[in-house]
C-alpha positions in Angstrom: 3.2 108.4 70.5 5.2 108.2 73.7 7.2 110.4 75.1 10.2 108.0 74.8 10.2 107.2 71.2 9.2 111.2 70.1 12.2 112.1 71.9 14.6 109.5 70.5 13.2 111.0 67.0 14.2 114.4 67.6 17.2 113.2 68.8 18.2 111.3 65.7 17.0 113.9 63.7 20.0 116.3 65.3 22.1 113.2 65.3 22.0 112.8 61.4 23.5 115.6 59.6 26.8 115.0 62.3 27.1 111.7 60.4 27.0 112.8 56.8 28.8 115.4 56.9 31.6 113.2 59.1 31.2 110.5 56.1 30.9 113.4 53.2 34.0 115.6 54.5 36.2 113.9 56.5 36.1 110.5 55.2 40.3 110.5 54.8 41.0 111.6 58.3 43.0 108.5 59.8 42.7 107.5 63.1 45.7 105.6 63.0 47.3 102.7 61.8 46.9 99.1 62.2 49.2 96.9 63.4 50.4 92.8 62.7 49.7 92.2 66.3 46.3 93.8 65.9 45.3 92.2 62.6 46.5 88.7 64.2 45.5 89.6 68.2 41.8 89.8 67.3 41.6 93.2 66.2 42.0 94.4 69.7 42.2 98.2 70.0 41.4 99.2 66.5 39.2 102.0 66.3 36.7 101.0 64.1 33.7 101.0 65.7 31.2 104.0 66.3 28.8 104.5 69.6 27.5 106.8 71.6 25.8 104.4 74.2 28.7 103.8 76.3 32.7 104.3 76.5 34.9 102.3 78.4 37.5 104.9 80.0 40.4 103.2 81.2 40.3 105.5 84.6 36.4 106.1 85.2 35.1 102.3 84.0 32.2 102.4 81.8 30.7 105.8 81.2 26.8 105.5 79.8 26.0 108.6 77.9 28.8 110.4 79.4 27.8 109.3 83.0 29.8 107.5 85.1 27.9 104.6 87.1 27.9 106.5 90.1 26.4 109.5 88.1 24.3 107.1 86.5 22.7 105.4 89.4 22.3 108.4 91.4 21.0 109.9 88.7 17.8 107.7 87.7 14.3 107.7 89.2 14.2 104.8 92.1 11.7 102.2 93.0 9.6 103.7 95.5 11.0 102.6 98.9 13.7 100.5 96.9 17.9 101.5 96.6 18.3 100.8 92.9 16.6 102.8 89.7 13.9 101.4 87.3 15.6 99.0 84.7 12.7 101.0 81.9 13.9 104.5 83.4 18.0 103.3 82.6 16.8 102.1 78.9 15.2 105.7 78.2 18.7 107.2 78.9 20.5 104.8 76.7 18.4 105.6 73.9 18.1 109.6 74.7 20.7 110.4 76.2 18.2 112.2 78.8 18.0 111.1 82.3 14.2 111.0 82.5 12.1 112.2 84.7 9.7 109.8 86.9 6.5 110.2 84.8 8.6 109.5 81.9 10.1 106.2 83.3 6.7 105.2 84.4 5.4 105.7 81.0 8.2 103.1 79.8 6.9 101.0 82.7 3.5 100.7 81.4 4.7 100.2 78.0 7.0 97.1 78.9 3.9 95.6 80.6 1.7 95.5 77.8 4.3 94.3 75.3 5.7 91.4 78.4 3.4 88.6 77.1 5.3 85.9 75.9 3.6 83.9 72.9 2.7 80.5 73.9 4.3 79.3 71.2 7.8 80.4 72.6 7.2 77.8 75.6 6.5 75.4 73.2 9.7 75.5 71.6 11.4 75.8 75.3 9.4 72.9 76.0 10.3 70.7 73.1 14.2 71.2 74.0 15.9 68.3 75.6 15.7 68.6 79.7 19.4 68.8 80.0 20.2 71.3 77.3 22.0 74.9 78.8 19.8 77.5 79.8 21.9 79.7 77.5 20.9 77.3 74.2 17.5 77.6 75.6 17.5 81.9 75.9 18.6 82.1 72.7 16.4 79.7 71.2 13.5 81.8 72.4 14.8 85.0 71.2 15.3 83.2 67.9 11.9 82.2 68.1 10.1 85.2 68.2 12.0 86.2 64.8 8.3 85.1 63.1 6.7 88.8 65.2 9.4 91.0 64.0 8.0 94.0 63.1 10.8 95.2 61.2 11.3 91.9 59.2 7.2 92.0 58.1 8.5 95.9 56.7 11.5 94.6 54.6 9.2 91.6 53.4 6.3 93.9 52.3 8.4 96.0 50.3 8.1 99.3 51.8 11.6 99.6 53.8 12.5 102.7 54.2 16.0 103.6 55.3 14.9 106.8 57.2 12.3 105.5 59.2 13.6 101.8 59.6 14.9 102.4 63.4 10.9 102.9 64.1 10.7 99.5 63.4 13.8 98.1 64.9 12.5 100.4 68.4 9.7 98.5 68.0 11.4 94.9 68.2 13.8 95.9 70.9 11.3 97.4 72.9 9.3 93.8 72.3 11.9 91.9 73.1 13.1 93.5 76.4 9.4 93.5 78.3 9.7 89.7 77.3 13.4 88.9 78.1 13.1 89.1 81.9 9.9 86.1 82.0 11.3 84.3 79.7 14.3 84.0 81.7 12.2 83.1 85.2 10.3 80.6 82.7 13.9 79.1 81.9 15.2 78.8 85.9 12.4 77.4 87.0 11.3 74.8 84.7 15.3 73.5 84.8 15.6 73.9 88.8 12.2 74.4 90.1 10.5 71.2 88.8 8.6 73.7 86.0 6.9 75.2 88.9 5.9 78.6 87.3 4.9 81.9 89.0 2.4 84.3 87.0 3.8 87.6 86.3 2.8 90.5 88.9 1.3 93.1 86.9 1.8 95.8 89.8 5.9 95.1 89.4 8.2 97.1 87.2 11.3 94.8 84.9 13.3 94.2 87.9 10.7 93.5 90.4 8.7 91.2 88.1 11.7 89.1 87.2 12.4 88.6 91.3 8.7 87.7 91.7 8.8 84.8 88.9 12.5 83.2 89.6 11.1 82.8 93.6 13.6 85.0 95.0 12.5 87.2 98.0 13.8 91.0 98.2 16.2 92.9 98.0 16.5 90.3 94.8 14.6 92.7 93.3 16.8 95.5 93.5 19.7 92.8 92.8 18.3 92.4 89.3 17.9 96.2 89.2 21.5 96.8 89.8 22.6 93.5 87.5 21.1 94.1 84.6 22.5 98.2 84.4 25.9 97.4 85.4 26.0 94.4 82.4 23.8 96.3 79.9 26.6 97.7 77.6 30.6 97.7 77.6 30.8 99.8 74.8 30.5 98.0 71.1 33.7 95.8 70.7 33.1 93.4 73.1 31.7 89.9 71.2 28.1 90.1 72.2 27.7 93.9 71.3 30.1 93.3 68.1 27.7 90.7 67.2 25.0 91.8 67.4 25.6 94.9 65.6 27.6 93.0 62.8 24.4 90.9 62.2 22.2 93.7 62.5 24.4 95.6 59.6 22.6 93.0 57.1 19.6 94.8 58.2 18.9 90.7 59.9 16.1 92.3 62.4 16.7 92.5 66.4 15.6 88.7 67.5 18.4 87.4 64.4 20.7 89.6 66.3 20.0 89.2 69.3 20.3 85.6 69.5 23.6 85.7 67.3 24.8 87.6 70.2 24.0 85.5 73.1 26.0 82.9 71.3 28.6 85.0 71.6 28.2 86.1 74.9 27.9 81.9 76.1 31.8 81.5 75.4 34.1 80.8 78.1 36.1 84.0 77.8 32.9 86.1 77.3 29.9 85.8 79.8 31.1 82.9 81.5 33.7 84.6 83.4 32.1 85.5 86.7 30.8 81.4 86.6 34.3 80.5 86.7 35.6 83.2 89.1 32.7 82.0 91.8 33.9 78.6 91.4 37.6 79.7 91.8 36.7 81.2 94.8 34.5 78.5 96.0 37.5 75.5 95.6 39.9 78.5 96.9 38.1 78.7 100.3 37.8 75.2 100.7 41.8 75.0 100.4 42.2 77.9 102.9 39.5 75.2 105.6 36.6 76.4 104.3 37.1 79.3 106.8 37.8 83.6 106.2 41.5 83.4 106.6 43.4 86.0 108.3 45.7 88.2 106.1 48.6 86.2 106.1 47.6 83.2 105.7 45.4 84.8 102.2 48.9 86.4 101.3 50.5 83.2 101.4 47.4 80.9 99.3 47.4 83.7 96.7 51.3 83.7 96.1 51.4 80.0 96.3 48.6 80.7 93.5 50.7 82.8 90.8 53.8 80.7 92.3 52.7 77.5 91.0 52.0 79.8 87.2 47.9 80.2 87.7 46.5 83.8 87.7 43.3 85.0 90.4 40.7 85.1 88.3 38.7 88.3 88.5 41.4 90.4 88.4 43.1 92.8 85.5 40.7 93.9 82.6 41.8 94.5 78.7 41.2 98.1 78.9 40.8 98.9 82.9 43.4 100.6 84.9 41.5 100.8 87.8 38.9 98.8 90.1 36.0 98.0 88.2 33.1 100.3 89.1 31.0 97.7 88.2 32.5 96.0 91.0 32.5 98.7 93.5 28.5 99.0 93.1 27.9 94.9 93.8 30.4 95.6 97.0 28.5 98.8 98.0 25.5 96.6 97.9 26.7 94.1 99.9 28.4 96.3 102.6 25.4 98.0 103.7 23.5 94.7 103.1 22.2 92.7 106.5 23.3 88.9 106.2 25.3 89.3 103.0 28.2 91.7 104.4 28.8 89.2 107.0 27.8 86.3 104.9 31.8 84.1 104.7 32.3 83.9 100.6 32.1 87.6 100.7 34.6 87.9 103.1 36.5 86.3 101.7 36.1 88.2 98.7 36.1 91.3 100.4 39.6 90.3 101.8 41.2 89.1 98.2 40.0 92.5 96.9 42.3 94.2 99.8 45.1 92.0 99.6 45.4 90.5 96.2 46.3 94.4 94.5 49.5 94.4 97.0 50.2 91.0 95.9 50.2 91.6 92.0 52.1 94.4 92.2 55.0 92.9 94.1 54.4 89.8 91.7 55.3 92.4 88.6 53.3 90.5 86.0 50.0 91.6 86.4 48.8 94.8 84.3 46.3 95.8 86.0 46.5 94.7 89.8 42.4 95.8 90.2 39.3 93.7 90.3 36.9 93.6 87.5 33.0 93.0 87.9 33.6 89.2 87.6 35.3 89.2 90.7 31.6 90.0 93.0 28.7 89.4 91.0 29.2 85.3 91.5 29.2 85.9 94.8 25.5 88.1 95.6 23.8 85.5 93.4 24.4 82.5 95.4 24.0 84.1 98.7 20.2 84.6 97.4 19.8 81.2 96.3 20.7 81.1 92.7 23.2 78.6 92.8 23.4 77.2 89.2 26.3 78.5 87.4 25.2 77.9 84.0 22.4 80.1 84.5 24.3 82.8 85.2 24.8 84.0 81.7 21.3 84.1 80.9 21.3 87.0 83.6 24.0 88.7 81.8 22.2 87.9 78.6 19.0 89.8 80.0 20.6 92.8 80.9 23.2 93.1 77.8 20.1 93.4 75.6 19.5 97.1 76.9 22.9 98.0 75.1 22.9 95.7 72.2 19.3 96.9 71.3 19.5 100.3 72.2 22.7 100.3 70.0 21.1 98.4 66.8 18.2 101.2 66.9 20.7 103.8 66.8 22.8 102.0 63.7 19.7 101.9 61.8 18.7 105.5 62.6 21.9 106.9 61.3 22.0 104.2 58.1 25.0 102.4 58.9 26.4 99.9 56.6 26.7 96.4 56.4 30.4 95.6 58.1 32.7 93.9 56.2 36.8 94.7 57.0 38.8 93.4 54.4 40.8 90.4 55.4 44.9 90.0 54.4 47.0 86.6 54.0 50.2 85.7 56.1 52.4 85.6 53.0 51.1 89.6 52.4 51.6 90.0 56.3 55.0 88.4 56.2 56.0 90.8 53.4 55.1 93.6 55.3 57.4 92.5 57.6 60.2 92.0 55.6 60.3 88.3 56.3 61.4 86.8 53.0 
């Protein structure tokens, strides 16, 4: 058995009786009350939820496992002569909760390798799909696909599902589904933009390095995968592609069902298509401003004549954050101390919105949060490296969201959690509640 998955059982095995005993004595202790707007707004802010992946702290950004990015990233066992940690190495501490050590990220290494073979029969269906259909329709389609291998769903079908030992399976799944993600997504870019020119894997390559190796995209791409698929793995569980997945998951559907359920979600316009449609703001914005870095004033000016004319600078403000996005700070890190990208003129620019646009929306009064979120950089690194199709963006967010979204799943199973279903209210019994007659 390997180290990873004997630790995650002793680790659920503590994890339980907190649970039941939660469930069993304190089952009336109210977290607080729910409001009209809430009920109507989408549910935002209700505390309904339960995770101990990730928590979104409106000051620190994302914490994962109680560690803040920076924590997080210093924290993990590198690449050997690379910047960023193993991908493998950041899965083991979402799952643990233990930072592990190098021999126990290699371990994970190995494991992803011998489970990355994708079944020909997925490139079949990828194959079979029209040439013009989105990458994202085509990632989830695969996932989908390899539904028929789920080890989990062969359990529940032979009749021995067993509730305690259920999360072995769904470990199983997520951990076969995340050595495939990353060349199944190089297998998607390059037969849309590459002419179907593939690259064989590189068996000597962790996650990260692998996926830079079949996409066709010389280092430090490599570490840029690294670093983009921790900073997108998980955003706590409210979010639509984490609620989804979870929600389908609660039917006990296995983790490809999911999975793929939640890159649906996560292919929406106000979901994972965000920092497509910041890049292109940006884009048409420099080509207003001559196609040239501006000089402060003349940004001050294109950026009120922005919210003047009633648009907002997309990229900026977040539901929860109260702060720059750490998320963001990373990818702008990265860049800074990055030769030919720190000077390269779209992250100037952005590098000069990011010091003037805060000032701006603050004197503008309307904004809640004056700050960046990660949107507002990760367009920007992907098409100074060459990947310059906007749809496929998502599919890179997809990729790394699944190390949450699984990691989470395993963890609902392991501590029995129950199929979700809130109960729903009609307007006329909302409207009574208000007193409107």
């Amino acid at each position: 058995m390997s180290t990873l998955k004997e630790t995650l059982r002793k680790k659920i095995d503590a994890h339980r009786p907190r649970t039941t005993r939660l469930v069993k004595e304190f089952s009336d202790v109210s977290l607080g009350e729910v409001t009209i707007g809430q009920c109507i707004g989408g549910a935002r802010g209700i505390k309904s939820l339960v995770t101990d992946i990730s928590y979104l702290d409106p000051m620190e950004g994302i914490r994962f496992r109680g560690m803040t990015i920076p924590e997080t990233f210093a924290a993990l066992p590198k690449v050997p002569g690379k910047d960023q940690p193993y991908v493998e190495g950041f899965w083991y501490l979402l799952l643990t909760g233990d930072v592990p050590t190098m021999e126990q990220t290699l371990e994970v290494v190995a494991d992803w390798k011998k489970r990355s073979v994708v079944p020909q029969y997925v490139y079949d269906v990828l194959n079979a799909l029209p040439d013009d259909s989105h990458p994202m329709a085509m990632f989830s389609s695969a996932v989908l696909a390899m539904q028929r291998d789920s080890v989990f769903a062969k359990t529940y079908a032979s009749g021995k599902f067993n509730k305690m030992t259920c999360w072995e399976d769904m470990y199983e799944d997520s951990n076969n589904m995340m050595a495939k993600l990353g060349p199944i997504g190089a297998y998607i870019y390059r037969k849309k933009y590459k002419n179907n020119k593939q690259i064989a894997a590189d068996p000597n390559l962790d996650m990260g390095g692998n996926f830079a190796h079949m996409m066709g995209v010389d280092a430090p791409y490599d570490d840029v995968a690294r670093m983009y698929f921790i900073l997108h793995s998980d955003h706590e569980s409210g979010n639509v592609s984490a609620h989804t997945t979870h929600l389908v998951a609660s039917a006990l559907s296995d983790a490809y069902y999911a999975y793929s359920a939640g890159l649906n979600g996560l292919a929406g316009p106000l979901h994972g298509l965000a920092n497509e449609e910041v890049l292109r703001w940006t884009q048409a914005f420099m080509e207003k401003l001559g196609g040239e870095v501006p000089t402060e004033e003349k940004l001050k000016e294109a950026l009120w004549a922005t919210l003047n004319s009633g648009q907002v600078i997309p990229g900026y403000g977040h539901a929860v954050l109260r702060k720059t996005d750490p998320r963001y700070i990373s990818q702008r890190e990265f860049c800074l101390k990055t030769e030919g990208l720190k000077d390269y003129p779209l992250f100037q620019l952005v590098r000069m919105i990011f010091e003037v646009a805060p000032g701006v929306l603050t004197e503008h009064g309307k904004a809640k949060n004056p700050w960046p979120n990660v949107d507002a950089q990760s367009g920007v690194i992907q098409w100074y490296y060459g990947v310059t199709q906007y749809e496929f963006y998502t599919v890179l967010f997809g990729i790394g969201r699944a190390l949450g979204c699984l990691a989470n799943i395993t963890w609902d199973r392991a501590l029995g959690y129950g199929i979700e279903r809130p109960k729903s209210v009609t307007t006329a019994m909302l409207e009574a509640a208000a007193g409107i007659k």
